[in-house]
N, C-alpha and C positions, 0 to 999 in steps of 0.2 A: 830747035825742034818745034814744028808744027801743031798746036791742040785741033784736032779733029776734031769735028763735032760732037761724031760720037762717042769720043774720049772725052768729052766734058761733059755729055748728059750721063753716060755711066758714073762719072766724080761724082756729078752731083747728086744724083739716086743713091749713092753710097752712104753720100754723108748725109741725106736726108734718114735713109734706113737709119744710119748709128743714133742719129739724133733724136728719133723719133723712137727708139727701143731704151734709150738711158729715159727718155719722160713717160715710158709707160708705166700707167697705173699703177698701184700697189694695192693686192687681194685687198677684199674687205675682211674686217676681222670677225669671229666664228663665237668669240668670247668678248666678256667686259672690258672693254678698252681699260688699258694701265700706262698708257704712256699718250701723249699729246703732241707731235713736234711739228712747230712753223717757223713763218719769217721768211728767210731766204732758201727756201727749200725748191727744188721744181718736178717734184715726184710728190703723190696727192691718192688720198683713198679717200676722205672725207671735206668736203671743198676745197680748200685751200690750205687742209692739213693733213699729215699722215697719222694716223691714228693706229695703234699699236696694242691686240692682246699676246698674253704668253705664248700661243703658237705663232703666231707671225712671228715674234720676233726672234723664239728660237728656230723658223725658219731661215733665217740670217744666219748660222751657225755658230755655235757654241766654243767657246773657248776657256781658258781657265790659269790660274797660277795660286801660287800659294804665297802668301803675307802676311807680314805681323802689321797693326794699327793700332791706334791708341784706344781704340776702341772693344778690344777685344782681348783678351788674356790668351797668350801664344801664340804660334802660326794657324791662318784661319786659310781654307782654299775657297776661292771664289769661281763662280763657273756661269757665264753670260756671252754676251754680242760684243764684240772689239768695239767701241766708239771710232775706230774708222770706218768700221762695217757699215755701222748704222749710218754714218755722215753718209757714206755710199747711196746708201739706199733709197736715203731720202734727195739724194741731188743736191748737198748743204753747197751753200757756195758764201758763206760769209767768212769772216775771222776771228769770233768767237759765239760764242752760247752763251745765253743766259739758263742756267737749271732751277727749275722751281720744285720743292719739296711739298707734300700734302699740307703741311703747316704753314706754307708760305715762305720758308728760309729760302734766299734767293743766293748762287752763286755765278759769278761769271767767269767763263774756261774760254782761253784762246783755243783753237782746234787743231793750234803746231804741236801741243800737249798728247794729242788722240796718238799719233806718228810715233811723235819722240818719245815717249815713253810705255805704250800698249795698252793705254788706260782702256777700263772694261765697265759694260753696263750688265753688273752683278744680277743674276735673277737667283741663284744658288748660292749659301754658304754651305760651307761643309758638306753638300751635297743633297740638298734640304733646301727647297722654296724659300723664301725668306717671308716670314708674317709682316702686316704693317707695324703690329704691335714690337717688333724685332728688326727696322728700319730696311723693313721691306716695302711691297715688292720689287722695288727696282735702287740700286746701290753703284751711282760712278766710283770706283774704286780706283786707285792707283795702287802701282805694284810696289809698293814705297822698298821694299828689301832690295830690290833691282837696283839702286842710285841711290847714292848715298844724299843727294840734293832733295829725294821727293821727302825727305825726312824733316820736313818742318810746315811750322803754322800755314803759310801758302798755299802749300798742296795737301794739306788736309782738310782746310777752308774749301778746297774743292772736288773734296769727296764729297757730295750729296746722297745721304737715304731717303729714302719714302719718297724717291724721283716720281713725281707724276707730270710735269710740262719742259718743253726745250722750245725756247726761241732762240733760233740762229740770228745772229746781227751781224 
């Protein structure tokens, strides 16, 4: 089969449209920015990072599950942005993240993690904002009742509270 001419500049006007709609901007935010994410990102609201308050990101849509942690007495329901959402959003194109916590607790999360398990970026416990003083505002959770594997030091080591930066590497 023959490519036509115009059968390859319509291809190409295609993939330039897709290409050019996944790098488009991301709103600027309305509120105090609570999240910071770079590195290998290629989606950008503030130079060469995406910068994130509580309506943007629950512009992302919300999702939620219920779990028990070691950090909390009973089943606790958490309610935030799927961490593939967000990888989404932002264009992440690396193979894992480094999360930074407001104190500087540093954890590193492969991003096969986000998939294979539903991991969530908590803006809600129980249905309730979370305080910084209460290892809010922002909470990578995993669904640890979901798998019986997410139930050890590893993947608790990478739940991070009082999320405030993500560098994708």
């Amino acid at each position: 089969m023959a490519i036509t001419r115009r059968t390859l500049v319509t291809t190409l006007v295609g993939i330039g449209a897709i290409t050019q709609a996944e790098a488009a901007p991301l709103p600027p935010i309305t509120e105090k920015a609570i999240l910071t994410v770079s590195g290998k990102i290629n989606t950008f609201n503030a130079g060469d990072k995406a910068v994130f308050d509580r309506p943007l990101l629950e512009s992302l849509g919300m999702s939620g599950f219920v779990t028990t942690t070691p950090w909390h007495d009973g089943p606790v329901r958490f309610d935030g942005i799927r961490m593939t959402t967000l990888m989404d959003a932002v264009g992440a194109s690396g193979d894992s993240l480094i999360a930074t916590a407001l104190n500087d607790y540093e954890t590193r999360i492969p991003l096969s993690d986000f998939a294979e398990f539903n991991v969530l970026l908590a803006l809600k416990r129980n249905g309730e904002y979370m305080p910084v003083r209460d290892k809010g505002p922002l909470f990578i959770i995993y669904p640890f009742d979901s798998n019986r594997t997410l139930k050890n030091q590893k993947y608790y080591s990478r739940s991070a509270w009082q999320l405030a930066r993500i560098v994708i590497t």
